[in-house]
C-alpha positions as CSV (number, residue, x, y, z in Angstrom):
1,X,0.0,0.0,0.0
2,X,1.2,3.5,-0.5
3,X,1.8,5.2,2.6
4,X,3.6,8.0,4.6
5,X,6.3,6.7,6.5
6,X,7.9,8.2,10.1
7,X,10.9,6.9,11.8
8,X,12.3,8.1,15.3
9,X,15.9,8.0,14.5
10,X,14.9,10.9,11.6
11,X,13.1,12.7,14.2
12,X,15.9,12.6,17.0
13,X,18.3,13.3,13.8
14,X,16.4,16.6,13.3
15,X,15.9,17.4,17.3
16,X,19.8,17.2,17.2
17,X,20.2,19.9,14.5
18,X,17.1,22.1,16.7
19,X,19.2,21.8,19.8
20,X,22.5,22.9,17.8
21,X,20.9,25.3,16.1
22,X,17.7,26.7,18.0
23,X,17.2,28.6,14.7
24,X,17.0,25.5,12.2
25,X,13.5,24.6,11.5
26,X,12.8,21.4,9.3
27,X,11.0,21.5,6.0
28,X,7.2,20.6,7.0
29,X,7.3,17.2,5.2
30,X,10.8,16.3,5.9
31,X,10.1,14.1,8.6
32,X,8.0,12.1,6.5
33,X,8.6,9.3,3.5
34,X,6.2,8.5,0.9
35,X,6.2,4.8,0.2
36,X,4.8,1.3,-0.9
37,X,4.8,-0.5,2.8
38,X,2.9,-4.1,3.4
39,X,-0.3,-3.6,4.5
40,X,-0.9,-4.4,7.9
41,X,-2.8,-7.3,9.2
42,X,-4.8,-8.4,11.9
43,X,-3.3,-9.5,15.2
44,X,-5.9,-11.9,15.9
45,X,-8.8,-12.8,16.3
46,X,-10.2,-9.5,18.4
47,X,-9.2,-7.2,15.0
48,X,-10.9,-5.6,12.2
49,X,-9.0,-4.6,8.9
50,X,-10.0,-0.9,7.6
51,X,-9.7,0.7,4.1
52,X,-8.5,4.4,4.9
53,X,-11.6,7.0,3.5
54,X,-10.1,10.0,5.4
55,X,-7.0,10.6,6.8
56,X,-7.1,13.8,9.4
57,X,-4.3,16.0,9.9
58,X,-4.1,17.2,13.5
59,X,-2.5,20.0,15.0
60,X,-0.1,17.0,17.3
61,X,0.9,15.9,13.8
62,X,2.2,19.2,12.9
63,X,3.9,20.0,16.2
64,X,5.9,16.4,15.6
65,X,6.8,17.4,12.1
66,X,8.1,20.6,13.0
67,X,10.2,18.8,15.8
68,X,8.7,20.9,18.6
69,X,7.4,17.7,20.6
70,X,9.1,16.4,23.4
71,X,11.4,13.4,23.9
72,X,8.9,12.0,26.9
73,X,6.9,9.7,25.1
74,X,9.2,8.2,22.6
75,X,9.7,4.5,25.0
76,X,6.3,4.2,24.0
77,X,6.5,4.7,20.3
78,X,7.2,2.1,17.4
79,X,8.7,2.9,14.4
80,X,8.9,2.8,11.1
81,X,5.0,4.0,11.8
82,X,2.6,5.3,9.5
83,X,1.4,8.0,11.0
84,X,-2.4,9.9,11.7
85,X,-4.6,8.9,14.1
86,X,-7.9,10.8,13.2
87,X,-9.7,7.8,11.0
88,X,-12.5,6.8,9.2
89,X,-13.4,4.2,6.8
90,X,-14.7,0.8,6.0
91,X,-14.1,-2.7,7.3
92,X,-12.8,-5.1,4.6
93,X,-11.7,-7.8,7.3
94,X,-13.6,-9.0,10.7
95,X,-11.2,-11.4,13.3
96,X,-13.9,-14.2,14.2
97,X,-14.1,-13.1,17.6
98,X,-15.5,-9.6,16.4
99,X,-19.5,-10.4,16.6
100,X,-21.2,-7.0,15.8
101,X,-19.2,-5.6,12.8
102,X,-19.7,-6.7,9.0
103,X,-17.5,-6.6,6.1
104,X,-18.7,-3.2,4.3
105,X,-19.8,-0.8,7.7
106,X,-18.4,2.8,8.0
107,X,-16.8,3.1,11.0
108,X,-14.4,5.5,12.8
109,X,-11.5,4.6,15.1
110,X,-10.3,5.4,18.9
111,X,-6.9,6.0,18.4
112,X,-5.5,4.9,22.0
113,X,-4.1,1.6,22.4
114,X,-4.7,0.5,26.2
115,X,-5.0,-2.1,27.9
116,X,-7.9,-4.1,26.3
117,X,-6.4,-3.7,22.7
118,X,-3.2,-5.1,24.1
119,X,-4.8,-8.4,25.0
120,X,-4.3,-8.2,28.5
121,X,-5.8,-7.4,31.9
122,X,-6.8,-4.0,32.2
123,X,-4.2,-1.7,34.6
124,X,-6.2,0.5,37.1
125,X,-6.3,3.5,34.6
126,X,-7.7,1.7,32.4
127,X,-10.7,-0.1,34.9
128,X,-11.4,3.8,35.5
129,X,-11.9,4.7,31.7
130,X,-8.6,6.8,32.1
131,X,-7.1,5.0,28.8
132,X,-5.0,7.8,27.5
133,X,-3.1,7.2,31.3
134,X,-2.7,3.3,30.5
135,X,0.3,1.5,32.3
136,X,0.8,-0.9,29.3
137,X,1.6,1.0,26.4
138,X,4.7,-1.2,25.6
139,X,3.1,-4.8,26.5
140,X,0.5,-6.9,25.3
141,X,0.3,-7.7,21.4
142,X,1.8,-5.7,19.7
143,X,4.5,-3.2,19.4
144,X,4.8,0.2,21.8
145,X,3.2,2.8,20.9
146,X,0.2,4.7,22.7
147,X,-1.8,5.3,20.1
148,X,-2.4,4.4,16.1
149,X,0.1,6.5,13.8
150,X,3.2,5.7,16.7
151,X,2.9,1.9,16.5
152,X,4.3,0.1,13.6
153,X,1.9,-2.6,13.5
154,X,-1.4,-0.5,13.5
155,X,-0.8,1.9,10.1
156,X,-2.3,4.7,10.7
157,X,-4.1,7.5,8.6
158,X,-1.8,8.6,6.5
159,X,-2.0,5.6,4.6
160,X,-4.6,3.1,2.9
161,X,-5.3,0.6,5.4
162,X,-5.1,0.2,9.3
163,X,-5.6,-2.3,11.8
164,X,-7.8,-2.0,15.0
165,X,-8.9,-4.0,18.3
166,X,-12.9,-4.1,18.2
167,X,-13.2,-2.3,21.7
168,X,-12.0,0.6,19.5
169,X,-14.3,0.8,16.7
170,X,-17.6,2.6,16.3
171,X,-19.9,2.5,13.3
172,X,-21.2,5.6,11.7
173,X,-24.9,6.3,11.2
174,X,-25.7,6.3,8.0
175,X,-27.1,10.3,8.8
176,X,-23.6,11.2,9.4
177,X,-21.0,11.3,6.2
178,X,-17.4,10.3,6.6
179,X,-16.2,14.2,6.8
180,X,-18.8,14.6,9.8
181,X,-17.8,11.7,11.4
182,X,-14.1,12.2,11.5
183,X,-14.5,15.6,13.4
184,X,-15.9,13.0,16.5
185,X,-11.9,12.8,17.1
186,X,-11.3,16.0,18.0
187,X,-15.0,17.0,19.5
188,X,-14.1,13.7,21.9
189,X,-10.7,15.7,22.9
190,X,-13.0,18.8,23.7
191,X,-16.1,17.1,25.0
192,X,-13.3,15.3,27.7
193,X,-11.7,18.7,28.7
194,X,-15.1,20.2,29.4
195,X,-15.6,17.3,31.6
196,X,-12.4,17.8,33.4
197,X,-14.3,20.9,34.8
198,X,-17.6,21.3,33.9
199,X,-18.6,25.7,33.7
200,X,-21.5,26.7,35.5
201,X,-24.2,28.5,34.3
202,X,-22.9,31.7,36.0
203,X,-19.2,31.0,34.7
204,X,-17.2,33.4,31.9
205,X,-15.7,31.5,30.0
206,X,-12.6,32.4,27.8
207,X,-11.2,29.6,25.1
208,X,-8.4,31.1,23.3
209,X,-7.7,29.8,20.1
210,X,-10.6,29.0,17.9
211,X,-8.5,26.5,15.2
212,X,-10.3,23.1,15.3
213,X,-10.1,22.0,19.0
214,X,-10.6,25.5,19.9
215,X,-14.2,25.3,17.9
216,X,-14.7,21.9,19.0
217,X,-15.0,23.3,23.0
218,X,-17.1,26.1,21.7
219,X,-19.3,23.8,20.5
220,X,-19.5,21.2,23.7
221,X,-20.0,24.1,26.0
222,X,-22.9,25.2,24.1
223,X,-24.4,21.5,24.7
224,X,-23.4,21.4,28.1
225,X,-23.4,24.8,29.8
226,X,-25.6,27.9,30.1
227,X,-22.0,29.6,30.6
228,X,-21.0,32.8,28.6
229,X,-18.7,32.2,26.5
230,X,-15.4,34.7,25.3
231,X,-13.7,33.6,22.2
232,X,-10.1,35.0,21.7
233,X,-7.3,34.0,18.6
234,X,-4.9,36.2,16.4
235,X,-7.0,35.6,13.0
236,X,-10.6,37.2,12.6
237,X,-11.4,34.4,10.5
238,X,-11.8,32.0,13.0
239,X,-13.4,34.6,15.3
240,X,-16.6,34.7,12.5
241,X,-16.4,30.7,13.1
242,X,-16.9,31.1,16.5
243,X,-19.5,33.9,16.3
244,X,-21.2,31.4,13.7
245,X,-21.6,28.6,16.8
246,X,-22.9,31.1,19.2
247,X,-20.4,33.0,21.3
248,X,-21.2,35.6,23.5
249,X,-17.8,37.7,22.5
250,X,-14.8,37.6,20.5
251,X,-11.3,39.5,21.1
252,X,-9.1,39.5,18.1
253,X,-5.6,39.5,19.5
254,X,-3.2,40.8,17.1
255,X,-2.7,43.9,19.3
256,X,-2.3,44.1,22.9
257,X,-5.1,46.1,23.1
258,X,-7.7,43.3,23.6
259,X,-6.7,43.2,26.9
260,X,-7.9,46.4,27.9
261,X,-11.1,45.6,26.2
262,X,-11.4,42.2,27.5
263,X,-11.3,43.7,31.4
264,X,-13.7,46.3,30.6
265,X,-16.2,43.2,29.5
266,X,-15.8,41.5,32.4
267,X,-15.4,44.5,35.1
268,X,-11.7,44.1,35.9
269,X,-8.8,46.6,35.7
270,X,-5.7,46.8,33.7
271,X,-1.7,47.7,34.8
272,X,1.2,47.6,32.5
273,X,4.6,46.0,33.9
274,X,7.5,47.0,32.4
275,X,8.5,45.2,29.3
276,X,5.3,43.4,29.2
277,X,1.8,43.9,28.2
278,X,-1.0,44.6,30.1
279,X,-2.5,42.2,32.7
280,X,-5.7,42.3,34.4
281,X,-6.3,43.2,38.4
282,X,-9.4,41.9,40.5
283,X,-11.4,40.2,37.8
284,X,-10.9,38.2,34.5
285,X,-12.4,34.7,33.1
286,X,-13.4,32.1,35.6
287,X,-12.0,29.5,33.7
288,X,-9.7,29.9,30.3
289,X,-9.5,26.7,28.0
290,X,-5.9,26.9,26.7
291,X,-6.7,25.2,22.6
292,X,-3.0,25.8,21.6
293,X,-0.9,24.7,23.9
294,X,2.3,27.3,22.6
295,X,4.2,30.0,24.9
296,X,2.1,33.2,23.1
297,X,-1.2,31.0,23.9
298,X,-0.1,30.2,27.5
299,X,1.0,33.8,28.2
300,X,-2.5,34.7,27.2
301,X,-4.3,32.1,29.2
302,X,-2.3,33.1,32.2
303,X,-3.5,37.1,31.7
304,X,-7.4,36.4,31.0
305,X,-7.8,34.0,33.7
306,X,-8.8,35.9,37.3
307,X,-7.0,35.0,40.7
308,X,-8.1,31.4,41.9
309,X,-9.5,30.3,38.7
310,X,-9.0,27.8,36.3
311,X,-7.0,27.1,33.4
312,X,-7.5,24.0,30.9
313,X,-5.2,22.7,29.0
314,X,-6.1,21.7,25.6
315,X,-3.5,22.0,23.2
316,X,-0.2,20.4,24.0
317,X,2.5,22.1,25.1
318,X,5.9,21.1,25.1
319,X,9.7,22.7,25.9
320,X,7.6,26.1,26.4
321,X,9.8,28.9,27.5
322,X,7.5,31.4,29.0
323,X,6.6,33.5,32.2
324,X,5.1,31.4,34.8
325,X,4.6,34.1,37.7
326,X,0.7,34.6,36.8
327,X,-0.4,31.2,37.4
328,X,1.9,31.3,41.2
329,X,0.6,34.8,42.2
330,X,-2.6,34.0,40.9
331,X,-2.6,30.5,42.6
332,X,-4.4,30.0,39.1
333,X,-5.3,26.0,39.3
334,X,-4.3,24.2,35.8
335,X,-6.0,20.5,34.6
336,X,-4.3,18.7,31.5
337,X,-6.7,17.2,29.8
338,X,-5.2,14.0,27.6
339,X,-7.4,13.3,24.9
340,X,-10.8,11.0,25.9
341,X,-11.9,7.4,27.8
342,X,-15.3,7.1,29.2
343,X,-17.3,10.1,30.6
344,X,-19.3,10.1,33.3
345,X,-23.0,12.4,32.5
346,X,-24.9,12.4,35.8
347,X,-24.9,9.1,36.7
348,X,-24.3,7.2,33.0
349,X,-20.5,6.5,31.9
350,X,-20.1,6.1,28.6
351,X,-17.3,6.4,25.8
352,X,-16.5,10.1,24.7
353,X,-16.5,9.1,21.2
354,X,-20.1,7.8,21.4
355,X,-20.9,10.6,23.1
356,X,-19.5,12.7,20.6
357,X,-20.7,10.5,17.8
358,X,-24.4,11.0,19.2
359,X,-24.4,15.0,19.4
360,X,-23.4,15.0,15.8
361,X,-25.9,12.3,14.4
362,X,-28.8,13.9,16.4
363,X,-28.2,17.0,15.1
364,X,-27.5,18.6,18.4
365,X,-23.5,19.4,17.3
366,X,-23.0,20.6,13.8
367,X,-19.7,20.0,12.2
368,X,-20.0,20.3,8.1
369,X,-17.9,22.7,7.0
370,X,-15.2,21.7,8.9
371,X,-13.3,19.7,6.3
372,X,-11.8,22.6,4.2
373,X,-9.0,20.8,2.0
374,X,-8.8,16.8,0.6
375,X,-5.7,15.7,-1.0
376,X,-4.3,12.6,-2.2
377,X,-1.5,11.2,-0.2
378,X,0.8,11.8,-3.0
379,X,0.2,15.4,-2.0
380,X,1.2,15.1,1.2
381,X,3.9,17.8,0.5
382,X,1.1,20.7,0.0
383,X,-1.4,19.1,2.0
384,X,0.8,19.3,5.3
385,X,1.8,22.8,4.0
386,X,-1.6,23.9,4.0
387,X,-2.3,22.2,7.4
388,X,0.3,24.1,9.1
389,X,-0.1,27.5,7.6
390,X,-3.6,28.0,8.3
391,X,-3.8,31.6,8.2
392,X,-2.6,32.0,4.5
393,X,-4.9,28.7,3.4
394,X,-7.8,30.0,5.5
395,X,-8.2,25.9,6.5
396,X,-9.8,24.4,9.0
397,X,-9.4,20.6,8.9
398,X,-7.2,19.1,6.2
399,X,-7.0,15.4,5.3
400,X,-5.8,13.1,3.3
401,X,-8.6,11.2,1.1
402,X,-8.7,7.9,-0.5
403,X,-11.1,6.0,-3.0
């Protein structure tokens, strides 16, 4: 099959040149190799084969291809990988131990490979529904890796066919189409950090950064909160996406200015430190979902958010060299949020992804539109440049596409 290929000793070959020279930065597709690869097969019985539809390109992917991820993860990481790990597609293969899945259904994929997909007993994180925290990442049957697209036996998105354990497939209504259904992937991220610390109804809320996960919050907190919602980012085209799904306000923060604006909304007062820009006194954002996860993003987060409140953390950072002192003198309190497991609503658990898979089929979330660009994989070159400059592209979502 023709695929994109990743391997870590490229990746710790360009790290090397980063850390020598903080100013190199790699070209966006040199960490990548387009190739014909075997297709993978099933490990056993427990496993479903999947022709690729869409591939999606998340904003992770990007921050591993421009070597700004950190070294922390890589024991549990197989390579030569194929890598993307936002999927959808249709079976072509069913292990005889897989009883409610045909040959022909549209399904999409959890990416996480825990315990259960392993083959072995599950580790307490994983009894809790806590499978992005699994002990086992490098056990079980097969290779490391803690999620498809950083295991070599999986495949992944970014090529034509990919492997997965039944616990982590779900079938896709035939209401929903294949572009709809593989925004569940990131809406499950979101729907998870809302979760981590659910708004009330009295809460302003700010979410800076409106790019995909950004949006994806929005559009949770609309389902499940009454809470006013502040929408911050650099580019006003994503602030008239976020007006679209029902905001309450939008700061565009190309100038320090919005600051100053932003505490007038919310009642607070403004100082100006030398060297730096404004911050806020006695008020500010009850809780701040960080979507970005980079040192201007943080640095943001840390202003908007008033004393003793709470900052979620979306996006991923990694090796961020910023000012800390706001979240200390603030005693601001920070939750990571690791992508999804099981939810608990009231008193029902249930998995994120079906939760998220529900919203949109019922009508209740609306993601069309969200798929901006489809390439074939033999575009990968301009298809990961148009991922990662979003601002000059105007995308949202880009993927790779398949017949």
């Amino acid at each position: 099959m023709k695929a994109l290929i990743l391997k870590a000793e490229k990746f710790l070959e360009l790290l090397q040149k980063k850390i020598e020279d903080p100013a190199f930065t790699p070209e966006i597709f040199e960490l990548v190799s387009y190739k014909d690869v075997p297709e993978p097969e099933i490990i056993n019985e427990n496993w479903l084969k999947i022709k690729v539809k869409l591939g999606g390109i998340c904003g992770t992917d990007i921050h591993i291809l421009e070597i700004k991820q950190s070294t922390y993860q890589l024991n549990f990481v197989s390579t030569p990988a194929v890598p993307g790990h936002e999927i959808v597609g249709t079976i072509i293969e069913v292990g005889a131990n897989v009883k409610n899945f045909s040959v022909g259904d549209r399904v999409l994929i959890d990416e996480v490979l825990s315990c259960e997909v392993r083959g072995l007993e599950l580790c307490d994180a994983c009894k809790e529904g806590d499978f992005s925290l699994c002990y086992n990442f490098d056990k079980g049957d097969i290779a490391p890796g803690f999620m498809i697209g950083l295991c070599k036996d999986t495949g992944g998105g970014w090529g034509e066919y990919v492997i997965a354990h039944k616990s982590q497939v779900f079938k896709i209504p035939n209401t929903v189409s294949f572009e709809e259904a593989l925004m569940v992937e990131p809406l499950s991220g979101s729907i998870h950090g809302v979760f981590k610390y659910l708004p009330k109804d009295t809460d302003n809320v700010a979410v800076v950064g409106c790019g995909v996960m950004g949006l994806s919050v929005i559009l949770a907190l609309k389902v499940f909160s009454k809470c006013t919602i502040i929408a911050i980012d650099t580019r006003q085209q994503q602030l008239d996406l976020a007006i679209k799904l029902g905001v309450d306000e939008v700061f565009l923060a190309s100038k320090s200015t919005y600051i100053r604006k932003f505490a007038r909304y919310l009642g607070a007062r403004t100082v100006s430190p030398p060297f730096l820009d404004p911050i806020l006194v006695g008020g500010g954002a009850d809780i701040v979902f960080d979507c970005v996860g980079i040192p201007s993003s943080l640095t943001t987060s840390f202003k908007l958010v008033k004393p003793k409140g709470t900052l979620i953390l979306i996006g991923q950072p990694a090796n961020l060299e910023i000012d800390w002192t706001p979240l200390f003198v603030k005693e601001i309190t920070s939750i990571a949020s690791n992508t999804f497991g099981i939810e608990k609503i009231d008193t029902e658990k249930k998995r994120t992804m079906q939760i998220a898979l529900d919203l949109i089929s019922s009508g209740k979330i609306d993601v069309s539109g969200f798929v901006t660009h489809k390439f074939a994989l033999d575009d990968y070159k301009e298809a990961l440049k148009v991922a990662s400059e979003k601002d000059k592209y105007n995308s949202i979502k880009v993927v790779f596409e398949y017949d």
